[in-house]
C-alpha positions as CSV (number, residue, x, y, z in Angstrom):
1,X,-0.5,-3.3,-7.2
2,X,-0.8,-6.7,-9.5
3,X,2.7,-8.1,-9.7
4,X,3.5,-11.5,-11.1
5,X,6.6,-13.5,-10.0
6,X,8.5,-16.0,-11.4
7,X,10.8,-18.8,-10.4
8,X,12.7,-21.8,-12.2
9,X,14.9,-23.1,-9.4
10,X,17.8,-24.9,-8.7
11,X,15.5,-28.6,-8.3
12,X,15.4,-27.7,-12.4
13,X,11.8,-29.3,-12.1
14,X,9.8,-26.5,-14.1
15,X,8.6,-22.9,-13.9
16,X,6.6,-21.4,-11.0
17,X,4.5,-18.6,-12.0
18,X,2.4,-16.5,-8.9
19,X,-0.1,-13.5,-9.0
20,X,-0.1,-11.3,-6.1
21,X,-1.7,-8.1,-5.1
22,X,1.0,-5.9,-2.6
23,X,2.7,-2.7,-1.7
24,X,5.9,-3.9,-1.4
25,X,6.0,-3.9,2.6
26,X,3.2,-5.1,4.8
27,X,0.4,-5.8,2.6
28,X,-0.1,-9.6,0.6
29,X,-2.6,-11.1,-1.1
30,X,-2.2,-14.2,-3.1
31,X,-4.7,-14.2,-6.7
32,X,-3.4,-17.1,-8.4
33,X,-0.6,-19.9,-9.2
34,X,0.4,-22.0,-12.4
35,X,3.2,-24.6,-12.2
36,X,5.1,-25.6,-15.5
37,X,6.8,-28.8,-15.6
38,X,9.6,-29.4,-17.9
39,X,10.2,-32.3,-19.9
40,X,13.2,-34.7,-19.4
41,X,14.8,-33.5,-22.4
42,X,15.1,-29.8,-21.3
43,X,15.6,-30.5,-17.7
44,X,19.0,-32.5,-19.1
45,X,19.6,-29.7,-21.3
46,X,19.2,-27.0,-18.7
47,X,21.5,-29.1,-16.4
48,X,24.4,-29.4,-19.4
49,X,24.0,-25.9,-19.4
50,X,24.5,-25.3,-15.8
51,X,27.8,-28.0,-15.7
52,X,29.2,-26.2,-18.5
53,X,28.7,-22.8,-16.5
54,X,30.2,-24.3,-13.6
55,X,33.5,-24.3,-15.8
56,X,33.8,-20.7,-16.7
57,X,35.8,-18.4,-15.6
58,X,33.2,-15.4,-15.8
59,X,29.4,-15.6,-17.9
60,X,29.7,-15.1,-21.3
61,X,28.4,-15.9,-24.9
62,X,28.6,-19.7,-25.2
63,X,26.9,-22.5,-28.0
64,X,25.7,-24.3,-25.4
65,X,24.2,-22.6,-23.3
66,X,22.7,-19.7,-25.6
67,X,19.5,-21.7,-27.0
68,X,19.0,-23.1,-23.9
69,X,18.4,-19.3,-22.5
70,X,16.1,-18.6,-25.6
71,X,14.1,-22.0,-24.8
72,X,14.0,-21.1,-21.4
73,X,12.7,-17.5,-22.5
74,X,10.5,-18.8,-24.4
75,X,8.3,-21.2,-21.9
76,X,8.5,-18.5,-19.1
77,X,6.6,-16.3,-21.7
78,X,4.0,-19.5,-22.3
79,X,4.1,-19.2,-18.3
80,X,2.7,-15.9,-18.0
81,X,0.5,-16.3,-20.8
82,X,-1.0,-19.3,-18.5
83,X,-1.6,-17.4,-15.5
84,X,-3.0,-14.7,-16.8
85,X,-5.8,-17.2,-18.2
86,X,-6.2,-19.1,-15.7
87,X,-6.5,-15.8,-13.2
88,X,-8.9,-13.7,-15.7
89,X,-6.7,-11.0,-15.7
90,X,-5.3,-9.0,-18.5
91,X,-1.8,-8.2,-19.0
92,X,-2.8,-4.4,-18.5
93,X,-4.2,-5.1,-15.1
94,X,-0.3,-6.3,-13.6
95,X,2.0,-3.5,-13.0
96,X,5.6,-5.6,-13.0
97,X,7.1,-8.5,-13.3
98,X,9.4,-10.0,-11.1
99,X,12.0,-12.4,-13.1
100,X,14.3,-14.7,-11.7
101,X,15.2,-16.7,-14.5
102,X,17.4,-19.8,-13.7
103,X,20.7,-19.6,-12.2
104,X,23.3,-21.8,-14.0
105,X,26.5,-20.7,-11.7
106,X,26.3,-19.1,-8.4
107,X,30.3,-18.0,-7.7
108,X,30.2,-15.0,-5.1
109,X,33.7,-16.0,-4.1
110,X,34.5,-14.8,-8.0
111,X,32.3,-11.7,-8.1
112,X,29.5,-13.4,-10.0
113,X,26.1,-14.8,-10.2
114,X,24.8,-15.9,-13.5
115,X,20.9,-16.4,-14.1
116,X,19.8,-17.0,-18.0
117,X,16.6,-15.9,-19.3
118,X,16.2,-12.5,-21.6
119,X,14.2,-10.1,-19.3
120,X,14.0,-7.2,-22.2
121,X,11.9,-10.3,-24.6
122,X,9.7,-11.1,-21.7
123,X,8.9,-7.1,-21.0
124,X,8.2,-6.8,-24.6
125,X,6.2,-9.8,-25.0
126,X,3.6,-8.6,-23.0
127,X,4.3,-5.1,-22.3
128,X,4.7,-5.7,-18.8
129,X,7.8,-4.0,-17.5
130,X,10.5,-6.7,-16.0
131,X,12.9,-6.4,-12.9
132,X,15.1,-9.1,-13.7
133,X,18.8,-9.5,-12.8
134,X,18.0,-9.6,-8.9
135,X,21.1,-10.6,-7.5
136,X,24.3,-9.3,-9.2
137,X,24.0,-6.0,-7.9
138,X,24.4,-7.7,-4.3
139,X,27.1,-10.0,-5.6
140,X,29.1,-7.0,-7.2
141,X,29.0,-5.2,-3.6
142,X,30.4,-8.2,-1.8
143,X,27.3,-10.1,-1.0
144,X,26.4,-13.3,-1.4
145,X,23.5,-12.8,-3.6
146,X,21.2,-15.0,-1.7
147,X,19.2,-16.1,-0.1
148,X,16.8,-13.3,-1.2
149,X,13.4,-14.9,0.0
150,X,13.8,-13.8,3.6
151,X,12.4,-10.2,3.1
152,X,9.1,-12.0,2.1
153,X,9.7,-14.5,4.5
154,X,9.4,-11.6,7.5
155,X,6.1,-9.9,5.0
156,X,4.4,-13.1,5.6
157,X,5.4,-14.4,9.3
158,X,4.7,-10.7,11.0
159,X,2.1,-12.8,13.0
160,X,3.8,-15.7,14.3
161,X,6.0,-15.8,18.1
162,X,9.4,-15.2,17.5
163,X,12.2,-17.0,17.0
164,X,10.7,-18.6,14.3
165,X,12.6,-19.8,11.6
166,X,11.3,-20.5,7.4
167,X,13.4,-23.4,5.6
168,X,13.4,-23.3,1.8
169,X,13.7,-26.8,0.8
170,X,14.7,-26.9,-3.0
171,X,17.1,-28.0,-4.7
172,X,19.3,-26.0,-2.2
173,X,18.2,-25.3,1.2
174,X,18.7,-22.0,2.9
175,X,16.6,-20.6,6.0
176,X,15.8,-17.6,7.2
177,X,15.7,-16.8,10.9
178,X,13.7,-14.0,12.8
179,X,14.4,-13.3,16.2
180,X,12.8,-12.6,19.3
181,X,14.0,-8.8,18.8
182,X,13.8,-8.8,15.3
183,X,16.8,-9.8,13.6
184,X,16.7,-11.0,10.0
185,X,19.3,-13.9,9.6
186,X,19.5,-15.7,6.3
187,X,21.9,-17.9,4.5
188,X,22.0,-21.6,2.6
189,X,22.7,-24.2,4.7
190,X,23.7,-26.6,1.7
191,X,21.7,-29.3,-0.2
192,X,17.9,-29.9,0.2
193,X,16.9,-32.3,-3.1
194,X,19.7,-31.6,-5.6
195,X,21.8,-34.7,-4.7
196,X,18.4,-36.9,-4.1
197,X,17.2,-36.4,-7.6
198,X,20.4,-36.5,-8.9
199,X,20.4,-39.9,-7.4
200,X,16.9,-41.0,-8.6
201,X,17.4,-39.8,-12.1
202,X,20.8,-41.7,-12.6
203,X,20.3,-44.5,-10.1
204,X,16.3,-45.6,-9.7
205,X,14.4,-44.3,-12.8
206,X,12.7,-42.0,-11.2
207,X,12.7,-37.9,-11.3
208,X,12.6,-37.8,-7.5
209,X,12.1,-40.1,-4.4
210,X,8.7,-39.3,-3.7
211,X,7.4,-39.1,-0.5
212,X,10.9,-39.9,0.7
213,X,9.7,-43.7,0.0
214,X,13.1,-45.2,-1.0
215,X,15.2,-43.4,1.8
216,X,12.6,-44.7,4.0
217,X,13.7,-48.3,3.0
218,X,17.9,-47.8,3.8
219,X,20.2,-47.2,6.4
220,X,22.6,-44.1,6.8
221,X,26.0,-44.7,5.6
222,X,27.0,-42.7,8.2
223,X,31.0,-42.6,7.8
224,X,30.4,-41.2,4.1
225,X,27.5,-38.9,6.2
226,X,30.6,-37.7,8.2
227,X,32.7,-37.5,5.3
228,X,30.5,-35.1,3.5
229,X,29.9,-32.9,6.5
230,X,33.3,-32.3,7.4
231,X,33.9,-30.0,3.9
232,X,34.9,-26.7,5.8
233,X,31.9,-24.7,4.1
234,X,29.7,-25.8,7.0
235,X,31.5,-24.4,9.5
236,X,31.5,-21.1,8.1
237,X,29.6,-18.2,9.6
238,X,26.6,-16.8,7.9
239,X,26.3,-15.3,5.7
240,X,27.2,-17.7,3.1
241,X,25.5,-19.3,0.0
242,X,26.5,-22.5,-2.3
243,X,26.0,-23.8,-5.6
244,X,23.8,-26.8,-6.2
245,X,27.3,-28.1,-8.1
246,X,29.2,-27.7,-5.5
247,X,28.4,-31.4,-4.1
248,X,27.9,-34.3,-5.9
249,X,26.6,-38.2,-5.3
250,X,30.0,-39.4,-5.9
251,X,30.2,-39.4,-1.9
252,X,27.3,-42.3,-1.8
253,X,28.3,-44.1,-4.8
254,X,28.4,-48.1,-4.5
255,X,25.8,-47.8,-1.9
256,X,22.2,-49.4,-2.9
257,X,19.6,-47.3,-3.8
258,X,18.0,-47.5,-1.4
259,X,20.7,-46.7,1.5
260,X,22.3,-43.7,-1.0
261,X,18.9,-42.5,-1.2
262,X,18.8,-42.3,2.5
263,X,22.3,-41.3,3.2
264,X,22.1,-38.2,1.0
265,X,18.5,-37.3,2.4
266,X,20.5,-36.9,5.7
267,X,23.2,-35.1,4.5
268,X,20.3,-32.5,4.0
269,X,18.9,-32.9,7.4
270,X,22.3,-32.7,8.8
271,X,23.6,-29.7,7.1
272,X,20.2,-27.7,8.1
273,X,21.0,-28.6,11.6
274,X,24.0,-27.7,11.3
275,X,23.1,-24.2,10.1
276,X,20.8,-23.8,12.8
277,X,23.6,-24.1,15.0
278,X,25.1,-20.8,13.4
279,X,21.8,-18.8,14.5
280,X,21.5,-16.5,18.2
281,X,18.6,-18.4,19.2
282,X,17.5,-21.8,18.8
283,X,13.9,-21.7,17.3
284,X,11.3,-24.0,18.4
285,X,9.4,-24.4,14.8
286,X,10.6,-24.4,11.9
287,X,8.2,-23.8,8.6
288,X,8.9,-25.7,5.6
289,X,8.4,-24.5,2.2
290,X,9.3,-26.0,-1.7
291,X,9.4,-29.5,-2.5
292,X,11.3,-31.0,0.0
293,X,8.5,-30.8,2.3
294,X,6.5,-33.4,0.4
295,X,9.0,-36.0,1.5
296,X,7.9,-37.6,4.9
297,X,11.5,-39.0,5.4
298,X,13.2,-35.6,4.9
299,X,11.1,-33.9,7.3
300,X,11.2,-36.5,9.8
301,X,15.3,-36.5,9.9
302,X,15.3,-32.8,10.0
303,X,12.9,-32.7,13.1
304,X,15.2,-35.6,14.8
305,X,18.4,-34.1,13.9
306,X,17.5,-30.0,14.3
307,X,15.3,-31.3,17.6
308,X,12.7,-28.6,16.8
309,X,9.2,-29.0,15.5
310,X,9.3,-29.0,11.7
311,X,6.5,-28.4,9.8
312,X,5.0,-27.4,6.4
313,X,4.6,-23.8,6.2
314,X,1.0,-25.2,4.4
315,X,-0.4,-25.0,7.9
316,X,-0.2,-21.3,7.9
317,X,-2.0,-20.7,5.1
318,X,1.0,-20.2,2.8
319,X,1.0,-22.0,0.0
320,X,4.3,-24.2,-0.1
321,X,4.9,-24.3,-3.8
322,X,4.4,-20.7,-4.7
323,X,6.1,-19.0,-1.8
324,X,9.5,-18.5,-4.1
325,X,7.5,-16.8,-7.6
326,X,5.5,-15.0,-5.6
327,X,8.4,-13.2,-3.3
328,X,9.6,-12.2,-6.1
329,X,6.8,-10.5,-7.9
330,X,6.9,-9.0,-3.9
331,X,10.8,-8.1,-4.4
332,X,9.5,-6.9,-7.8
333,X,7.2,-3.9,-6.5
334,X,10.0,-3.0,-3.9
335,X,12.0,-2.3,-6.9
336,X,9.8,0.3,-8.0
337,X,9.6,1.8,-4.5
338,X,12.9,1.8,-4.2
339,X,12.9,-0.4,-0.9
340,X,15.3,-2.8,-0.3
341,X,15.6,-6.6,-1.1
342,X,18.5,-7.7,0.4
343,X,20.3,-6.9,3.6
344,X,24.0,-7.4,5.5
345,X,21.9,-10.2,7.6
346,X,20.8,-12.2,5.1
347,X,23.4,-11.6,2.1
348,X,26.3,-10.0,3.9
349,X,25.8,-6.9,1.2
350,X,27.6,-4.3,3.2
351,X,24.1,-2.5,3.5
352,X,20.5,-3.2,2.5
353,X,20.2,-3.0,-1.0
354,X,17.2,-2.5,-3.6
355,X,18.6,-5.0,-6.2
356,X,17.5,-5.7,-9.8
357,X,17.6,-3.9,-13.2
358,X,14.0,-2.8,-14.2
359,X,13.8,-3.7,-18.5
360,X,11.1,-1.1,-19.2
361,X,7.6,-2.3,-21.6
């Protein structure tokens, strides 16, 4: 079936919309992609919103946060709109539609994970049912509620020798690992861009370091490097998952630039390398994905510090940017076929679970 998918993620850089024809298992073909950037104003907004989540003690009704939610309900429905266009399709021809929305707290060790975004509005702006609500069913179980990507992760790399392993670089990273016999391993591994736009915006001007250009021009600060690694979350076992909050750039501040720029890109590097210390079998590639791996400096410091060939999962034929929306307008169909979307592997959900609420057309 048709399934649209839809993702505005933790990097807080816009809305990714995907179009994808699948069963739910075996079977995926891509039909079409939008991207929807936000503007300044509403990516400050959205992050208020998040910071003011952060502080709460469980989600609930708040001023703040409550027209941000409608705004952001509001472009996701100028999203689909968009793709259907540019696609040629009709909203008749897509069966479901698979809603993230955007996470503004992630606390599993609390019971709860809290994404905004009305799914019923969206399902009755088009007539399109909507599974939205994806990962508090897991969280309420005892999982982590993410990563959730790594069942469309093992759709997509049924090809390739195994171990292999797929690296999500947003604005938190998480991998997912498939061994040699099969095994589905998942969890965050801790920052990807989070901190290195944080740093940008507030420090250089700039959304982002693109390309990785002004890490490329500093040094590692590698005591405040050590610093940040030795928070006791890295140590812990997989499954786990974190907050893009949970750090901040206070660790690199009164550094140039420049060197912060570089210090925090390897805190990234680090902590991935780091996480692929907690896996069975040490893979020889890994595939990246999102928008860390657009920045050259990134990818070189994971390949020196991981010492496996990274590359971008582009060279398969994936497309890098869309991999997130369109898992899950695939998560999306395994709702209706009641097949699961998360497992004790990748979420520590004490079995596999099917996940989501469906909001009916």
């Amino acid at each position: 079936m048709l399934a649209i998918g839809l993702m505005s993620g933790t990097s807080r850089d816009g809305i990714d919309a995907a179009l994808i024809e699948t069963d739910g298992e075996g079977a995926v073909t891509p039909v079409a992609f939008h991207a929807m950037a936000y503007d300044d104003d509403f990516r400050q907004r959205l992050a208020q919103a998040c910071q003011r989540a952060m502080t709460m003690e469980q989600p609930g009704a708040d001023p703040l946060i409550a027209p941000v939610e409608a705004e952001l309900t509001e472009r996701h429905v100028e999203a689909v709109a968009d793709l259907l266009g540019r696609s040629g399709h009709i909203a008749e021809d897509v069966s479901v539609i698979g809603f993230h929305g955007h996470t503004v707290a992630h606390r599993p060790e609390r019971g709860w994970t809290w994404q905004i975004g009305d799914s019923a509005a969206l399902a009755g702006g088009f007539g399109i049912p909507v599974v939205g609500d994806l990962r508090s069913a897991d969280v309420a179980a005892g999982g982590q509620g993410a990563p959730l990507l790594p069942v469309y992760h093992r759709a997509l790399a049924q090809g390739l020798v195994k171990p292999v392993a797929v690296l999500n670089l947003g604005g938190v990273a998480n991998i997912t690992f498939i061994g040699s016999d099969g095994t589905l391993i998942a969890f965050d591994t801790g920052m990807a861009s989070g901190l290195i736009d944080n740093w940008m915006q507030t420090r250089g001007q700039a959304a982002y370091d693109a390309g990785g250009a002004t890490a490329a021009q500093g040094r590692v600060d590698e005591a405040r490097l050590a610093a940040m690694l030795a928070d006791p979350w890295f140590d812990a076992p997989p499954p786990k998952s974190i907050d893009r909050e949970q750090f901040s750039i206070g660790a690199v501040e009164g550094l140039t630039l420049e060197d912060g720029a570089a210090t925090l890109t390897a805190f990234t590097a680090a902590a991935v390398a780091r996480g692929v210390d907690h896996l069975p079998e040490r893979p020889a590639q890994i595939y990246a994905a999102g928008g860390g791996r657009h920045n050259a400096t990134l990818m070189a410091m994971l390949a020196q510090r991981t010492g496996a060939q990274v590359l971008s999962v582009d060279g398969l034929g994936w497309d890098g940017d869309a991999l997130e929306a369109q898992g899950f307008a695939y998560m999306a169909v395994r709702h209706l076929k009641g097949l699961p979307i998360s497992f004790p592997g990748t979420t520590g959900a004490p079995e596999p679970m099917t996940g989501g609420v469906l909001f009916p057309a």
